[in-house]
Residue frames as qw, qx, qy, qz and C-alpha x, y, z in Angstrom:
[[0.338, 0.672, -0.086, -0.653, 35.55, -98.76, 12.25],
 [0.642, 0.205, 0.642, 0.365, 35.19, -100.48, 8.66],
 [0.186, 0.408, -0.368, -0.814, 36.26, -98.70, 5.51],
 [0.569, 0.601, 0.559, -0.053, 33.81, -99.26, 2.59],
 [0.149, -0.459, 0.427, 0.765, 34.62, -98.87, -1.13],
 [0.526, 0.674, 0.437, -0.279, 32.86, -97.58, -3.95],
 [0.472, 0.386, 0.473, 0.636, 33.47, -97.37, -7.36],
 [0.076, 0.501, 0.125, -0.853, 33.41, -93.44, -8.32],
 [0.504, 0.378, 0.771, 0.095, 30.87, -93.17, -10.72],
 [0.026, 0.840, -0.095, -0.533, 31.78, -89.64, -12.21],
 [0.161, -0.732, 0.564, 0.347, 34.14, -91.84, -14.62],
 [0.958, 0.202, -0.014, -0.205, 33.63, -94.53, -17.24],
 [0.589, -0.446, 0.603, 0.300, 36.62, -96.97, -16.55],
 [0.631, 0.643, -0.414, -0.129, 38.79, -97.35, -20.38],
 [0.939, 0.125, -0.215, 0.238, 41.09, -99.96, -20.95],
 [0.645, 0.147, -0.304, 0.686, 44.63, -99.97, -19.01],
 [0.012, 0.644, 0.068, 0.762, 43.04, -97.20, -16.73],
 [0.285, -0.193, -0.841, 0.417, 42.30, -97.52, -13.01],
 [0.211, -0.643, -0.693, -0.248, 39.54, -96.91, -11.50],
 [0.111, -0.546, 0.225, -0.799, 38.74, -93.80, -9.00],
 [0.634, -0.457, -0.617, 0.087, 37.84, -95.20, -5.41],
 [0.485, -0.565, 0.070, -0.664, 36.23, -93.37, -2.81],
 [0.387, -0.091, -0.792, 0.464, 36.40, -94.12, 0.85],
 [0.450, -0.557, -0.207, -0.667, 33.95, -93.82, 3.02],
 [0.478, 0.002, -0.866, 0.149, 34.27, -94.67, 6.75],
 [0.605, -0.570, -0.423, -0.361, 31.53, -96.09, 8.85],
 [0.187, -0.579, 0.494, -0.621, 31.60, -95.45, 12.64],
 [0.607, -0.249, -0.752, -0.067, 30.69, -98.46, 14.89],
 [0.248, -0.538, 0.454, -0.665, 29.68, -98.22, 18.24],
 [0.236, -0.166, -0.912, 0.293, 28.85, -100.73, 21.15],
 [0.323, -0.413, -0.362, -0.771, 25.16, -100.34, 20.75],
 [0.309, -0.072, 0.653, -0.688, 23.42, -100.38, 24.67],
 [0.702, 0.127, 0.118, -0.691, 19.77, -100.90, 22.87],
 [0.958, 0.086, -0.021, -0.272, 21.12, -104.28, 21.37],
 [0.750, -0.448, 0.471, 0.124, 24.20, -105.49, 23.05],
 [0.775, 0.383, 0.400, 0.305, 25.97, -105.81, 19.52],
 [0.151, -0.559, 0.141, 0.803, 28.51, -103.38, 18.00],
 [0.417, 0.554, 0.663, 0.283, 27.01, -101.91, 14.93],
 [0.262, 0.548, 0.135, 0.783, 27.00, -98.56, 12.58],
 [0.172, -0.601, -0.590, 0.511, 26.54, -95.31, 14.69],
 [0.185, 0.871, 0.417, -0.180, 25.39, -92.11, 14.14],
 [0.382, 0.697, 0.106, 0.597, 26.98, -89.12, 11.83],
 [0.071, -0.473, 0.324, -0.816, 26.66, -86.77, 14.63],
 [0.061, -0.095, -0.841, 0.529, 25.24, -86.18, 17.90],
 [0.115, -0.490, -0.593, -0.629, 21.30, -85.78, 17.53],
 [0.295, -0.910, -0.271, -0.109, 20.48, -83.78, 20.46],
 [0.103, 0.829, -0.205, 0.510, 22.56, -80.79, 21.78],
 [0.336, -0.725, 0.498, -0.337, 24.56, -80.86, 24.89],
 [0.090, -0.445, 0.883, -0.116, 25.57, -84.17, 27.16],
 [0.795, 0.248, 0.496, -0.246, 22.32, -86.47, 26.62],
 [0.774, 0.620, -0.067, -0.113, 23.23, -85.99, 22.81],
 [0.072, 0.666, -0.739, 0.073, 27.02, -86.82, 23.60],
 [0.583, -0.166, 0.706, -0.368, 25.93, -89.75, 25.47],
 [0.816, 0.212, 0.436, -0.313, 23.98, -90.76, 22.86],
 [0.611, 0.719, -0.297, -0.142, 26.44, -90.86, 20.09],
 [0.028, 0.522, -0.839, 0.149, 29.09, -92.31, 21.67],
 [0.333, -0.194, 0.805, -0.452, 26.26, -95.45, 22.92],
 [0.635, 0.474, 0.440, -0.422, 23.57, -95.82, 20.25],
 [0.511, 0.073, 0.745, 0.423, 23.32, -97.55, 17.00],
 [0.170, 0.068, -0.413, -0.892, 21.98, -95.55, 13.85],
 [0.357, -0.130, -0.922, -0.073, 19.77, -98.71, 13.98],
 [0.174, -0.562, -0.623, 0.516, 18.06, -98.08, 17.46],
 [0.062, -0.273, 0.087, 0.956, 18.36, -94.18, 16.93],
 [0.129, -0.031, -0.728, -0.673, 16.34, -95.25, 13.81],
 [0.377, -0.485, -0.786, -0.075, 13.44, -97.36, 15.51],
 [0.147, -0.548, -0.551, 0.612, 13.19, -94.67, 18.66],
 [0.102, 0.140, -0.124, -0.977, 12.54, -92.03, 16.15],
 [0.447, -0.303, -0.701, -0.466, 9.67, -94.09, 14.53],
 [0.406, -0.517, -0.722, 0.213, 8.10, -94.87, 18.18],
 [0.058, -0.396, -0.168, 0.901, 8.69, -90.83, 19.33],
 [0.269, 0.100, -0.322, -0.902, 6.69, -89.92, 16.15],
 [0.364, -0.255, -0.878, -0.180, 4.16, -92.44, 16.93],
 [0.411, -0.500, -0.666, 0.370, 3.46, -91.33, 20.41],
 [0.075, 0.173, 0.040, -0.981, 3.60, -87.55, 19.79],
 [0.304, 0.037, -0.521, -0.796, 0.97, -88.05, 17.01],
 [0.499, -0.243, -0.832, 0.006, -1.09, -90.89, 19.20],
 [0.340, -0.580, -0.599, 0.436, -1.16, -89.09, 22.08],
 [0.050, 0.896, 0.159, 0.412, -1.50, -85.64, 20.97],
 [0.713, -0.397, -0.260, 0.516, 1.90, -84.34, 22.47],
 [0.095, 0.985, 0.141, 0.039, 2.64, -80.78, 22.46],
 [0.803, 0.075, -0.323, 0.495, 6.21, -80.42, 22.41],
 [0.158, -0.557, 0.266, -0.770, 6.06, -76.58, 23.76],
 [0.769, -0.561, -0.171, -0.256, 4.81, -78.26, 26.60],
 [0.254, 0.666, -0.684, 0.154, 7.54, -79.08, 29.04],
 [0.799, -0.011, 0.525, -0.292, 5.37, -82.47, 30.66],
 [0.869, 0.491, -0.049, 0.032, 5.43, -83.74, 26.87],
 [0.556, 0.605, -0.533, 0.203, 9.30, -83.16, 26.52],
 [0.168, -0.483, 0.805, -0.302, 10.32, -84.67, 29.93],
 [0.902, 0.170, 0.302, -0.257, 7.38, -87.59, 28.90],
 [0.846, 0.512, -0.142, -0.038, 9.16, -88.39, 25.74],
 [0.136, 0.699, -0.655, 0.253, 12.58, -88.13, 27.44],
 [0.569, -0.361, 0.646, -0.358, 11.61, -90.79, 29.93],
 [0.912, 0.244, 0.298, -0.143, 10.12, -92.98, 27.21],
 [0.505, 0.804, -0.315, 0.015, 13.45, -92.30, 25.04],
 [0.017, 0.547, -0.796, 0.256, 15.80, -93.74, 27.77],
 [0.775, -0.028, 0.580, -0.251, 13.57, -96.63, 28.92],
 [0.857, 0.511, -0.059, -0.039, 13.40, -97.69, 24.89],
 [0.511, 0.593, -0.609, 0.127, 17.27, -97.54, 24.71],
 [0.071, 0.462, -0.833, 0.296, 17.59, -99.35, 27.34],
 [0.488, -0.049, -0.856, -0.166, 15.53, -102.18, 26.62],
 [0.268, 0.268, 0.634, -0.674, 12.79, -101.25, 29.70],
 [0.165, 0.677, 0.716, 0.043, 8.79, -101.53, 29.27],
 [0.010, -0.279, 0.005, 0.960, 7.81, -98.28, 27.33],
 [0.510, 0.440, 0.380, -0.634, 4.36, -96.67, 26.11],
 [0.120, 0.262, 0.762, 0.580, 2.31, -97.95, 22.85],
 [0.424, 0.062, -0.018, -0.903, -0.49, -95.26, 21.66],
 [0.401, 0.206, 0.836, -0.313, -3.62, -97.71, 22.20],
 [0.678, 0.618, 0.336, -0.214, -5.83, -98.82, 19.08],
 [0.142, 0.703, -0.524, -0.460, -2.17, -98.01, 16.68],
 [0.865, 0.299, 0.383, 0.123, -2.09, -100.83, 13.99],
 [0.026, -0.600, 0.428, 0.676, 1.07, -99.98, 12.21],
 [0.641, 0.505, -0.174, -0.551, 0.90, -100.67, 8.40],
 [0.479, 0.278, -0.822, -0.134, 0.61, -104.10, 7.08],
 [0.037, 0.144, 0.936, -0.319, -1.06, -105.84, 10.18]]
């Protein structure tokens, strides 16, 4: 875990006065998706023991990128999430991505800037 300090910024700092410091500390975790310990998540982002699993294993970082590639592939492939094919699709493609396996790209996607 690493504390980080910030100036409080509620306060202009006067002579002979000390400053106000805030703590703030960052979780770390031993990230599966890139072998590398690094910030982790706030909470768990899915309910029960997959979302345990993943907090305790996944970087904010990853977490970050698999959301971008889930919202790609719903919207690419026209995924219904009421569907329960679509949510046990995106589950499969969620655990292959964290764990650095071959997973789907919507065909013809050009993200922005290429």
């Amino acid at each position: 875990m690493v504390w980080e300090w910030t100036e409080c910024p509620h306060r202009p700092v006067r002579a002979g006065r000390q400053t106000h410091q805030r703590t703030r500390l960052v979780r770390t975790v031993q990230c599966i998706k890139y072998n590398e310990t690094l910030e982790g998540l706030e909470e768990p982002p899915l309910p029960g023991p997959a979302g345990d699993r993943i907090f305790e294993t996944v970087s904010k970082k990853a977490w970050l990128e698999w959301q971008s590639l889930q919202t790609t592939l719903i919207n690419e492939k026209h995924l219904d999430l009421r569907d329960k094919d679509a949510r046990a699709y995106l589950t499969d493609q969620r655990e292959r991505f964290l764990s650095n396996q071959a997973v789907d790209h919507a065909e013809g996607f050009v993200p922005k800037g290429d």
